[in-house]
Each structure stands twice: as C-alpha cells, then as structure tokens.
PDB file of N, CA, C and O in Angstrom, chain B, residues numbered from 101:
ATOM      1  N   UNK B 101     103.926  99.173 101.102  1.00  0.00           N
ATOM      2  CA  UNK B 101     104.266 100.488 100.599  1.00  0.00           C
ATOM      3  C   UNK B 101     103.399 101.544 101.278  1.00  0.00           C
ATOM      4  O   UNK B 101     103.779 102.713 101.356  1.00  0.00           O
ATOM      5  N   UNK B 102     102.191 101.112 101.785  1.00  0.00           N
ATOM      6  CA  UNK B 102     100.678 102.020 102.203  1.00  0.00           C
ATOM      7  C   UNK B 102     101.316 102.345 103.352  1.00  0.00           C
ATOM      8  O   UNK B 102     101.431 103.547 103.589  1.00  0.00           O
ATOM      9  N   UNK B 103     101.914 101.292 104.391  1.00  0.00           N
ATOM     10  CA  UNK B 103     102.626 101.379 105.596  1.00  0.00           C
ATOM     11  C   UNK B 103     103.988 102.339 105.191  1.00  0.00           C
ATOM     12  O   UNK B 103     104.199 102.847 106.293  1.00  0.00           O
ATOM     13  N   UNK B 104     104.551 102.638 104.704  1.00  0.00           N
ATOM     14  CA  UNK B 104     105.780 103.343 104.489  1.00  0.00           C
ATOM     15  C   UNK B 104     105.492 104.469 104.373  1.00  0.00           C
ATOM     16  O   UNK B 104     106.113 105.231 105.114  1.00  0.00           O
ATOM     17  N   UNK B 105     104.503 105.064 103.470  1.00  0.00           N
ATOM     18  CA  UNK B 105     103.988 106.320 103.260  1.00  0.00           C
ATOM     19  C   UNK B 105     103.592 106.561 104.373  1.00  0.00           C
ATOM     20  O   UNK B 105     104.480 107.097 105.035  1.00  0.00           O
ATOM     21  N   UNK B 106     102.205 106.354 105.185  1.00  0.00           N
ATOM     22  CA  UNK B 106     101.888 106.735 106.449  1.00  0.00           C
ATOM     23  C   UNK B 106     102.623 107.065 107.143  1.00  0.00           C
ATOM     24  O   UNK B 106     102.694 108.226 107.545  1.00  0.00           O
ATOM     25  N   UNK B 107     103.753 105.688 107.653  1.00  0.00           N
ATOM     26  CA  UNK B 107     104.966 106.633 108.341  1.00  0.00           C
ATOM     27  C   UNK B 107     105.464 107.150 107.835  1.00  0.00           C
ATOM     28  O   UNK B 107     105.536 108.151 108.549  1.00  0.00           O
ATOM     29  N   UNK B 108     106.009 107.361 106.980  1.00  0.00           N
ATOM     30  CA  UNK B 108     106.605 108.816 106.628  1.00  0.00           C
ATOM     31  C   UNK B 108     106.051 110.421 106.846  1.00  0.00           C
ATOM     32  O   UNK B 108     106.588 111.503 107.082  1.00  0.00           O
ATOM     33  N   UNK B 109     104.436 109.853 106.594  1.00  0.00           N
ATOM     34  CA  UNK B 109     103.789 111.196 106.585  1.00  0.00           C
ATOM     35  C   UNK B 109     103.779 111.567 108.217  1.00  0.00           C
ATOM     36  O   UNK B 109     104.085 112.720 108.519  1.00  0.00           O
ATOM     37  N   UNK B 110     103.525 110.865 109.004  1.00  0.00           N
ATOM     38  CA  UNK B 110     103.702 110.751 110.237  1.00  0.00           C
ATOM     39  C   UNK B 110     104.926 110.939 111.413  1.00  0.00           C
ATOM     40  O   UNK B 110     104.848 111.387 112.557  1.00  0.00           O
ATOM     41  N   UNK B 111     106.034 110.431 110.680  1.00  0.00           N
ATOM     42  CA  UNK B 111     106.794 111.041 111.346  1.00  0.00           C
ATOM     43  C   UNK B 111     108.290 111.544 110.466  1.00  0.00           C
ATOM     44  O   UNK B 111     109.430 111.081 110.486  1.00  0.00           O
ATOM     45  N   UNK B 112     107.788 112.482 109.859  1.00  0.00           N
ATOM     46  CA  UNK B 112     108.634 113.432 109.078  1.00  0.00           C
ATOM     47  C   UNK B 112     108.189 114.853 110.191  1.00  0.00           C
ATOM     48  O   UNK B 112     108.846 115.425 111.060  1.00  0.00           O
ATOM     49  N   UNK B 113     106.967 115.033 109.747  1.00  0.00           N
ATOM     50  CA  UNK B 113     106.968 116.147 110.720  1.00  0.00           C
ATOM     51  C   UNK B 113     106.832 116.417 111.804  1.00  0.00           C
ATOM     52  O   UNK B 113     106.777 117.590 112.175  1.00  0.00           O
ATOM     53  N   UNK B 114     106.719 115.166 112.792  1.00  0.00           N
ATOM     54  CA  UNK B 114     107.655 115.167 114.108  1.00  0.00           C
ATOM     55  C   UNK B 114     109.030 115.498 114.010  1.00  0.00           C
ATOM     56  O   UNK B 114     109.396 116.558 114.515  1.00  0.00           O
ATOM     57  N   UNK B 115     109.660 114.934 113.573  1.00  0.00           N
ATOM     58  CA  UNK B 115     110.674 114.945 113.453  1.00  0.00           C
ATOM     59  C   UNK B 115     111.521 116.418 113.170  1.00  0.00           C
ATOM     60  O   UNK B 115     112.683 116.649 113.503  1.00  0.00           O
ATOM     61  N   UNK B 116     110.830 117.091 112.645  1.00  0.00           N
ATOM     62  CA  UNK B 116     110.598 118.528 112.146  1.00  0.00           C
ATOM     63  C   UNK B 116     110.462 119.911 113.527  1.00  0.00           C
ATOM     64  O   UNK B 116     110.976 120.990 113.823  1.00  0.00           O
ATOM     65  N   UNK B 117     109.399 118.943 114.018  1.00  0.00           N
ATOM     66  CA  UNK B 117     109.182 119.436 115.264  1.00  0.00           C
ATOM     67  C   UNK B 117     110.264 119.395 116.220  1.00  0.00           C
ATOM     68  O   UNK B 117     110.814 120.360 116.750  1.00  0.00           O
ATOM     69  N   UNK B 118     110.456 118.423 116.347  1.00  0.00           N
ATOM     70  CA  UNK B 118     111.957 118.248 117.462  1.00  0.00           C
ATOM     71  C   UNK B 118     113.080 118.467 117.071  1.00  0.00           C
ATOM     72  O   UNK B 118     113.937 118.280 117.935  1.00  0.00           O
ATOM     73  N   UNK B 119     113.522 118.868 115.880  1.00  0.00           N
ATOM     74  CA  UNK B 119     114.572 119.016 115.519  1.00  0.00           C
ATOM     75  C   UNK B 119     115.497 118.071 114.784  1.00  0.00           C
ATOM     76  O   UNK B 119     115.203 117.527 113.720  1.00  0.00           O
ATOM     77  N   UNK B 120     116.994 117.869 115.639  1.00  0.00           N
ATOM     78  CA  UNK B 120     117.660 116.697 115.041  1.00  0.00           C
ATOM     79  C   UNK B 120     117.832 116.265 116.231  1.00  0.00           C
ATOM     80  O   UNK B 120     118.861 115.614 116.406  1.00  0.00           O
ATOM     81  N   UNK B 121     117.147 116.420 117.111  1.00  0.00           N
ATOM     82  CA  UNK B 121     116.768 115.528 118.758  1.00  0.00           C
ATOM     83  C   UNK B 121     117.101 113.810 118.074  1.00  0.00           C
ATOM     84  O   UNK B 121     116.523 113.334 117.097  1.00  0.00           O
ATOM     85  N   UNK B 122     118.197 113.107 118.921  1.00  0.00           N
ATOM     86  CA  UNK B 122     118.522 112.022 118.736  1.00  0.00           C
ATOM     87  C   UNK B 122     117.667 110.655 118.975  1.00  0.00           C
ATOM     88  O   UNK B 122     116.603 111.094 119.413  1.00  0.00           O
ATOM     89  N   UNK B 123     117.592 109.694 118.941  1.00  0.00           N
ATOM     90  CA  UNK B 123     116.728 108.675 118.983  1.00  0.00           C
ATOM     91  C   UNK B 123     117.091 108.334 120.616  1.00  0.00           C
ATOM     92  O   UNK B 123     118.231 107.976 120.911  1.00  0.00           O
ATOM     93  N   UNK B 124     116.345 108.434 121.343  1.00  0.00           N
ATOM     94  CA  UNK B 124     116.502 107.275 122.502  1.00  0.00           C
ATOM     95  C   UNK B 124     116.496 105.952 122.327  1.00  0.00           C
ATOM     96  O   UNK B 124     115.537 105.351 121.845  1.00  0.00           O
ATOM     97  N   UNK B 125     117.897 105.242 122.825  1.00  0.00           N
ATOM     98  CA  UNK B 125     118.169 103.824 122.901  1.00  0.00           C
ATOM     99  C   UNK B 125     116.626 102.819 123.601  1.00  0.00           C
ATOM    100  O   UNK B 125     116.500 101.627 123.321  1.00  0.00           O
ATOM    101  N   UNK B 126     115.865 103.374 124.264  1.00  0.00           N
ATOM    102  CA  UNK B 126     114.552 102.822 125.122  1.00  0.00           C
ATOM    103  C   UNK B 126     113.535 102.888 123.696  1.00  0.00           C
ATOM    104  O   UNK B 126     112.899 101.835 123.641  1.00  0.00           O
ATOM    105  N   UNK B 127     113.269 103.620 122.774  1.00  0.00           N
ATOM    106  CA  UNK B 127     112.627 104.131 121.330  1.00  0.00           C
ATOM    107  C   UNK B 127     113.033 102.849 120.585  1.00  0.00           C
ATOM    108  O   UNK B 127     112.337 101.866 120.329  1.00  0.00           O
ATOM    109  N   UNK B 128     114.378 103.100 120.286  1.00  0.00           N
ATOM    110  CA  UNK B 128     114.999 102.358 119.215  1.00  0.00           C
ATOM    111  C   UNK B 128     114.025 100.828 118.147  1.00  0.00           C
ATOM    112  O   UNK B 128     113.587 100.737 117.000  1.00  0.00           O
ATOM    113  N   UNK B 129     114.097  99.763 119.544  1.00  0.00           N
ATOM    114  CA  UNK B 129     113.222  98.674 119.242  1.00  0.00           C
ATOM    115  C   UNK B 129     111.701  99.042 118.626  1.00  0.00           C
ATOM    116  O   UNK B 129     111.102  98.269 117.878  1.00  0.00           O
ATOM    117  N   UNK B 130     111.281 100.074 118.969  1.00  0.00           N
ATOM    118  CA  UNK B 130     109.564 100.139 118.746  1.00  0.00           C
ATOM    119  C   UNK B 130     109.515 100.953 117.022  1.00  0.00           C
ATOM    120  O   UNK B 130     108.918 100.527 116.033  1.00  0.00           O
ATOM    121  N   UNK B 131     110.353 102.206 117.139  1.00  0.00           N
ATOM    122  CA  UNK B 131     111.128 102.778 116.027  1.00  0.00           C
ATOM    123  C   UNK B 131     111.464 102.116 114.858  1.00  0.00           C
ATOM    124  O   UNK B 131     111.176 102.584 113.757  1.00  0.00           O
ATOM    125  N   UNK B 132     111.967 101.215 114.981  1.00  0.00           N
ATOM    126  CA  UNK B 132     112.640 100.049 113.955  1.00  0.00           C
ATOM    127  C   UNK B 132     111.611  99.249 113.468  1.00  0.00           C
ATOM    128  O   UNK B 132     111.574  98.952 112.274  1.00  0.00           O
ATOM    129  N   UNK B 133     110.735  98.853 114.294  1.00  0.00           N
ATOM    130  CA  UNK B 133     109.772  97.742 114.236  1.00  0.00           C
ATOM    131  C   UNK B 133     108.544  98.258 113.170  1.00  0.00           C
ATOM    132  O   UNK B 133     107.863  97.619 112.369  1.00  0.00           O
ATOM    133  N   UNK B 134     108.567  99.456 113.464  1.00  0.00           N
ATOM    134  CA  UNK B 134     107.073  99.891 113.063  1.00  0.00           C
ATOM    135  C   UNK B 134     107.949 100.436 111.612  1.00  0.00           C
ATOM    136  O   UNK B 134     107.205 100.885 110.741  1.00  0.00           O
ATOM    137  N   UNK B 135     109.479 100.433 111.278  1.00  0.00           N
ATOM    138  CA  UNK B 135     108.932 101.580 110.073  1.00  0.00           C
ATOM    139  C   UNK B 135     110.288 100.052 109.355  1.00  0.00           C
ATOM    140  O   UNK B 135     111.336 100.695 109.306  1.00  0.00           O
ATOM    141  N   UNK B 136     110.450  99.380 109.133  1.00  0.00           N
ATOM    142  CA  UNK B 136     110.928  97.417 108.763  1.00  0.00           C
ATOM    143  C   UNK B 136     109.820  96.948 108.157  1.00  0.00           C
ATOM    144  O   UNK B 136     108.898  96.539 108.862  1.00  0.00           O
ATOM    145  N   UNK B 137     109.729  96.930 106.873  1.00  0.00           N
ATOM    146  CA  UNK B 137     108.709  96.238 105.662  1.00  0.00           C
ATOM    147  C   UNK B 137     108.733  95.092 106.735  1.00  0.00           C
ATOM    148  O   UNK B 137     109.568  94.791 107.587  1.00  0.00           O
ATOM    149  N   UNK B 138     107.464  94.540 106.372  1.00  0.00           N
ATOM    150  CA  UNK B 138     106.718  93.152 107.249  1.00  0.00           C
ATOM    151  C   UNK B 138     106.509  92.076 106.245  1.00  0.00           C
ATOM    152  O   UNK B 138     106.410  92.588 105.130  1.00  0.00           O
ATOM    153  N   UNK B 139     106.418  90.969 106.217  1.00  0.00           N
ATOM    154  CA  UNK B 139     106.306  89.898 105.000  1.00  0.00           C
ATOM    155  C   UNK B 139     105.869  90.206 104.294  1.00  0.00           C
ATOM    156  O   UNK B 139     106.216  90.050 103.123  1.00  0.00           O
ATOM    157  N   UNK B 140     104.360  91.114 104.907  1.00  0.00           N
ATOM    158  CA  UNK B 140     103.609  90.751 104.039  1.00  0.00           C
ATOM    159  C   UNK B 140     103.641  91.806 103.036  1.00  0.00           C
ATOM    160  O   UNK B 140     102.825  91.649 102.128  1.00  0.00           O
ATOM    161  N   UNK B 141     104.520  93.040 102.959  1.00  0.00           N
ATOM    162  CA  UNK B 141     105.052  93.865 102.225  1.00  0.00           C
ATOM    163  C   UNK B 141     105.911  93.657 101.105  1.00  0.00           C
ATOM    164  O   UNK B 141     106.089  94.401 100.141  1.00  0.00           O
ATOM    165  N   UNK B 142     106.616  92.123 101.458  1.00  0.00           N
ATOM    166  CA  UNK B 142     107.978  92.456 100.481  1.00  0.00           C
ATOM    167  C   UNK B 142     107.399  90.912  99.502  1.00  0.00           C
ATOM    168  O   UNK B 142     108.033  89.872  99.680  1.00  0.00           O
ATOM    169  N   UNK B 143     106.527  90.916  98.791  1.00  0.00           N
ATOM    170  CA  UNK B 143     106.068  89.631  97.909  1.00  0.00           C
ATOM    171  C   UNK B 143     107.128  89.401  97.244  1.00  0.00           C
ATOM    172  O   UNK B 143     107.600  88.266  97.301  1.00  0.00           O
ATOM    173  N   UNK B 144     107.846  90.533  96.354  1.00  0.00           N
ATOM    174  CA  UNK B 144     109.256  90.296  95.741  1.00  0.00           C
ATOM    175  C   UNK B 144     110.363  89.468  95.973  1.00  0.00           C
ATOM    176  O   UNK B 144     111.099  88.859  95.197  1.00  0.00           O
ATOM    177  N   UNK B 145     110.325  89.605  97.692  1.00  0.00           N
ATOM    178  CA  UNK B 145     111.247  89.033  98.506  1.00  0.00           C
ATOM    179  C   UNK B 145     110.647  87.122  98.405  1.00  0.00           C
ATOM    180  O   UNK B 145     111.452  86.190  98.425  1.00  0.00           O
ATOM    181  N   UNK B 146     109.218  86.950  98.310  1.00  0.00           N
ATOM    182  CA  UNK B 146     109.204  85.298  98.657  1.00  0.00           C
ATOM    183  C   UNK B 146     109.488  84.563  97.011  1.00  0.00           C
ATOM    184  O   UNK B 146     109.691  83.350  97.066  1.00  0.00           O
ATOM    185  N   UNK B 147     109.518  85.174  95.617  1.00  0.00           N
ATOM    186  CA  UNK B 147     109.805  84.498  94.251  1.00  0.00           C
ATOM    187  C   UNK B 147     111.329  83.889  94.670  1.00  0.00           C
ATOM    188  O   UNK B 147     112.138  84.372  95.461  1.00  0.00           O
ATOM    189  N   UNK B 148     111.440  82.570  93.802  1.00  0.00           N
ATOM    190  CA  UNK B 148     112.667  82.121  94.015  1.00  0.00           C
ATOM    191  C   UNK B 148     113.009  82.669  93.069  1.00  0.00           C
ATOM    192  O   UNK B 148     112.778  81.900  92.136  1.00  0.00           O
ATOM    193  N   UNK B 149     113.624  83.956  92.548  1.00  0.00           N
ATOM    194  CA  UNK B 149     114.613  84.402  91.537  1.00  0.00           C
ATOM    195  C   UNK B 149     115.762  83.572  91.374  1.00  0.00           C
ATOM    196  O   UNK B 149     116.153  82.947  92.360  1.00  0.00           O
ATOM    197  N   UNK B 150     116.318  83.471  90.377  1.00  0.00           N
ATOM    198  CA  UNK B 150     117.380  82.586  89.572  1.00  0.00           C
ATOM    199  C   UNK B 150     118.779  83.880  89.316  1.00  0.00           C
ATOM    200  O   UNK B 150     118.355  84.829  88.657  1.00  0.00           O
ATOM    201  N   UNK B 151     119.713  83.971  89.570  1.00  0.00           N
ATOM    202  CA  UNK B 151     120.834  84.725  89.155  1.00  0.00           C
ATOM    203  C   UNK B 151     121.406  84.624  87.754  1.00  0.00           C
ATOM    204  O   UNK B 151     121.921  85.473  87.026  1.00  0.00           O
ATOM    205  N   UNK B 152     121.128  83.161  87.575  1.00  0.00           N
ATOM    206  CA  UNK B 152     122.076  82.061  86.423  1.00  0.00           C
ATOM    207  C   UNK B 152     120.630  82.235  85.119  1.00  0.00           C
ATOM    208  O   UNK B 152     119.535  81.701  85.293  1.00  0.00           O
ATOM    209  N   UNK B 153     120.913  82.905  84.144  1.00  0.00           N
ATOM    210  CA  UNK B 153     120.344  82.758  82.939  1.00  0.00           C
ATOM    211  C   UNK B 153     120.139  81.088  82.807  1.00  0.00           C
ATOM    212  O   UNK B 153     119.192  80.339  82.567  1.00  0.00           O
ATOM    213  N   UNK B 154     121.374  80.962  83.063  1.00  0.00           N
ATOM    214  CA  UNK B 154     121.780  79.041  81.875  1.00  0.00           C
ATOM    215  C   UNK B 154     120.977  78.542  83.354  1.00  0.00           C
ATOM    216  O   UNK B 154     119.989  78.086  82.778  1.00  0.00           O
ATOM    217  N   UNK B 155     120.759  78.361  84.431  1.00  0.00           N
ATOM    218  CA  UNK B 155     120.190  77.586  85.102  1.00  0.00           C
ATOM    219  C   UNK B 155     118.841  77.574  85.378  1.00  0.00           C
ATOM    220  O   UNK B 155     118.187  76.703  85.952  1.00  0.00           O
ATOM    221  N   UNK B 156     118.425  78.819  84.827  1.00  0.00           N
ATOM    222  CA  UNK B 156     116.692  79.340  84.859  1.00  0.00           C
ATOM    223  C   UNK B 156     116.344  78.301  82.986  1.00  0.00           C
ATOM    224  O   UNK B 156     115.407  77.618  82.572  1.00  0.00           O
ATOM    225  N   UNK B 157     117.385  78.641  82.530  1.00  0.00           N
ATOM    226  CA  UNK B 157     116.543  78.309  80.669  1.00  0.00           C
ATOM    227  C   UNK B 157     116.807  76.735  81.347  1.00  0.00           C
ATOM    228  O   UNK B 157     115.756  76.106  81.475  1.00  0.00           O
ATOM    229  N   UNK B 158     117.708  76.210  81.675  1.00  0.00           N
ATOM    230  CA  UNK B 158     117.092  74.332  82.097  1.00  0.00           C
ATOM    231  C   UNK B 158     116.284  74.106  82.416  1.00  0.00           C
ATOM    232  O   UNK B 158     115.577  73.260  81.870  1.00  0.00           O
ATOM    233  N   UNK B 159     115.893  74.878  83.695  1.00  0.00           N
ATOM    234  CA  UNK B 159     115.246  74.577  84.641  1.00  0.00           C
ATOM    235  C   UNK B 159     113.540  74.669  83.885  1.00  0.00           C
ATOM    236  O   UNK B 159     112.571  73.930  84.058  1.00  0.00           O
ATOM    237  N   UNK B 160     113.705  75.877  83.035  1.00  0.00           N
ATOM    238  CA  UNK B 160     112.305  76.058  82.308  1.00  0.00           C
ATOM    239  C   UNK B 160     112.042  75.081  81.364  1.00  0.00           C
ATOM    240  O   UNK B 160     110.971  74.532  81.103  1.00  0.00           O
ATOM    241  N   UNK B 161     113.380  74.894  80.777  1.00  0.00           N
ATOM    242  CA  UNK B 161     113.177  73.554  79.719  1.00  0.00           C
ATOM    243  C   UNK B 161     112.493  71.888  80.120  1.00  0.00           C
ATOM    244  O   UNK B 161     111.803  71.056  79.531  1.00  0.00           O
ATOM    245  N   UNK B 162     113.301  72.042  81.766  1.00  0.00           N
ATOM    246  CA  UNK B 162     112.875  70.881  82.250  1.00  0.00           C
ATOM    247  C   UNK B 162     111.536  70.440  82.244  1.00  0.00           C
ATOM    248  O   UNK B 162     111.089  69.396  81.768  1.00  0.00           O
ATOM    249  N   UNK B 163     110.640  71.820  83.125  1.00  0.00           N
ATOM    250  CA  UNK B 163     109.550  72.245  83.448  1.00  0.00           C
ATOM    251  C   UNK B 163     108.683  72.667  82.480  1.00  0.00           C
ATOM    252  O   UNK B 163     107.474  72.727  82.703  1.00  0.00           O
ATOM    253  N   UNK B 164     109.133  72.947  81.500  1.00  0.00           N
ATOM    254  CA  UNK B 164     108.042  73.371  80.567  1.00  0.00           C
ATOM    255  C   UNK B 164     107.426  74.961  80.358  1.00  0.00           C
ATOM    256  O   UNK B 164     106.523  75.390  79.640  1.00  0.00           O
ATOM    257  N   UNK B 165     108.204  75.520  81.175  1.00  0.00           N
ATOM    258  CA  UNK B 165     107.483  76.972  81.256  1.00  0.00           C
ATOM    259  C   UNK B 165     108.449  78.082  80.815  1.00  0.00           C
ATOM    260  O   UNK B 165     109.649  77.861  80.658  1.00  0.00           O
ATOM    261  N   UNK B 166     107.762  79.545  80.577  1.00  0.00           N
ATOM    262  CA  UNK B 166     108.781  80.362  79.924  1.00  0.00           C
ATOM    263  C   UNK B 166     109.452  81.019  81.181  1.00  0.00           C
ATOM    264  O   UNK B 166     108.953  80.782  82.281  1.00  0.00           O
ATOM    265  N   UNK B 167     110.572  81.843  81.083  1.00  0.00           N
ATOM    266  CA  UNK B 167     111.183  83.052  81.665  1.00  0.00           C
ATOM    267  C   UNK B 167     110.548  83.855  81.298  1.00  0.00           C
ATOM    268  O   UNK B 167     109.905  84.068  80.270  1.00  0.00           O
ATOM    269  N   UNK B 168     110.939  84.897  83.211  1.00  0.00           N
ATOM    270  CA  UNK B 168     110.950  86.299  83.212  1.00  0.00           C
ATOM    271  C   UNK B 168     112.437  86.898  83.401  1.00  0.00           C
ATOM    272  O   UNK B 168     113.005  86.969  84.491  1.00  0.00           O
ATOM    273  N   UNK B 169     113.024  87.355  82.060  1.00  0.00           N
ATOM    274  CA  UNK B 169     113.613  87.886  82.653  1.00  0.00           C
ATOM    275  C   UNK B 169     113.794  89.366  82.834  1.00  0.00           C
ATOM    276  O   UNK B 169     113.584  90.266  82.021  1.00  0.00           O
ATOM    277  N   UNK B 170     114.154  89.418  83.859  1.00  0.00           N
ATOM    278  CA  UNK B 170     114.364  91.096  85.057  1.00  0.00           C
ATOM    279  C   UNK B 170     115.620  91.782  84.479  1.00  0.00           C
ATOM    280  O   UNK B 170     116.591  91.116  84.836  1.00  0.00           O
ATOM    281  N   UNK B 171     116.063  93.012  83.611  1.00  0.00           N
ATOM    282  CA  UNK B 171     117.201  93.377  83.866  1.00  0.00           C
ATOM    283  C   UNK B 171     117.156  94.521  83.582  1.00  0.00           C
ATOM    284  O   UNK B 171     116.454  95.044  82.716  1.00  0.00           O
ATOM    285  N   UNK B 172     118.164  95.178  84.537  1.00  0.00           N
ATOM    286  CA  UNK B 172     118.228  96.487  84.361  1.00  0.00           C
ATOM    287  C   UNK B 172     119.532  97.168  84.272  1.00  0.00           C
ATOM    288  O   UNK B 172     120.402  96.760  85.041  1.00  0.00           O
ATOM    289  N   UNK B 173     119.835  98.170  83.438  1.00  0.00           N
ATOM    290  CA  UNK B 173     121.144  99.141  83.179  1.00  0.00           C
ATOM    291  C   UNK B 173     121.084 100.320  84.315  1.00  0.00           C
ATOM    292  O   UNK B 173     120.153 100.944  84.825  1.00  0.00           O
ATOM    293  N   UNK B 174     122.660 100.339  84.495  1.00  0.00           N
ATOM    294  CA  UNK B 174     122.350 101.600  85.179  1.00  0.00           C
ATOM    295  C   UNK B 174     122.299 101.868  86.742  1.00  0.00           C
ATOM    296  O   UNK B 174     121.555 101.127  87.384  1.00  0.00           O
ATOM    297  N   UNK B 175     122.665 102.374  87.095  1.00  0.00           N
ATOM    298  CA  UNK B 175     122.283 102.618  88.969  1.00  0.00           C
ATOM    299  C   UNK B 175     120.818 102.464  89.179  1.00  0.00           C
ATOM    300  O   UNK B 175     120.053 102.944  88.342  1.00  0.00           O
ATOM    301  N   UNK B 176     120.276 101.723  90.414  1.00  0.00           N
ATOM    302  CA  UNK B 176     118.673 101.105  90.882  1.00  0.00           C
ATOM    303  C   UNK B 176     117.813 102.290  91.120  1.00  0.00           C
ATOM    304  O   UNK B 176     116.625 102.579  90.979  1.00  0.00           O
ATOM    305  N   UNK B 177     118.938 102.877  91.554  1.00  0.00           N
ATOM    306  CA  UNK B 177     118.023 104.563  92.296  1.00  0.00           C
ATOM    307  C   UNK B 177     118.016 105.820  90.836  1.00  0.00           C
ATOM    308  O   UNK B 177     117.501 106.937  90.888  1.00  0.00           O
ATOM    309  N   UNK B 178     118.534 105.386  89.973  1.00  0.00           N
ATOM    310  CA  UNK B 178     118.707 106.537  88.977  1.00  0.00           C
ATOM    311  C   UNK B 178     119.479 107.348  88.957  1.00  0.00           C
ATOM    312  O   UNK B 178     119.299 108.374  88.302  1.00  0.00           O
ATOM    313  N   UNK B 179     120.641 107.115  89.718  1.00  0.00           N
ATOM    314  CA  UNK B 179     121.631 108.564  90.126  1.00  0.00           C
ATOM    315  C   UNK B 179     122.547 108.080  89.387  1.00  0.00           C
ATOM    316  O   UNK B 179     123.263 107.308  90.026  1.00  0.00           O
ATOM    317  N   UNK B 180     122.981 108.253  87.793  1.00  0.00           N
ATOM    318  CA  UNK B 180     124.111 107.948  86.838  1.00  0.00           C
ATOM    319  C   UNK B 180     124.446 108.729  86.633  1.00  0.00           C
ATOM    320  O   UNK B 180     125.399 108.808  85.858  1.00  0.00           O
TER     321      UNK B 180
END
C-alpha cells in the first residue's frame, strides 16, 4: 500500500506536468512494473479463502477450528 501511495504521489504530478501526453510503448513495461502490487503486497491474495459456506463449516468441523466469515452488502467501492 506504502508503494502505491509513493507512486501516486510521484507520478500524479508528472503527469500534471505533461499533460495527457500518452504513454510510450518503450515506457509501458517499466510503467506497469513499478506501479503492479508485488507478492509481497497482496497477503490477502496468499489465504486459501473458501466461496462455499457448507464446505468451509466441514472442513472446520473436520479440523477443529472456527470460521472467518467475510461478507459484505453492497457495491466494494461504495458507489450504491
């Protein structure tokens, strides 16, 4: 997230500066690279989340342990 902010702060107002000056195709790769969450950004991304209620409560039953469960109403971004 520390990495996202920086760039942003960084190149918003370049970007500002140049206008709506288009991306050079030679840019593109380095562009992409640097502002693409990195592993070690997205921890969310490595939990094996479960979709299936009924296959998480077995699976916990099997195992012995409780649920988390995640849910939310509503559009992700807040725009309802």
């Amino acid at each position: 997230m520390r990495t996202l902010l920086l760039t942003s702060a960084v190149l918003l107002p370049l970007a500002a500066l140049r206008g709506s000056e288009p991306i050079k195709p030679e840019q593109f790769e380095k562009l992409h690279a640097l502002i693409k969450p990195q592993a070690t950004e997205e921890k969310f991304m490595q939990i094996p989340w479960m979709t299936s209620l009924w296959d998480a409560r077995k699976k916990a039953a099997e195992e012995g342990k409780p649920i988390l469960l995640w849910e939310m109403d509503g559009h992700p971004l807040s725009c309802v």
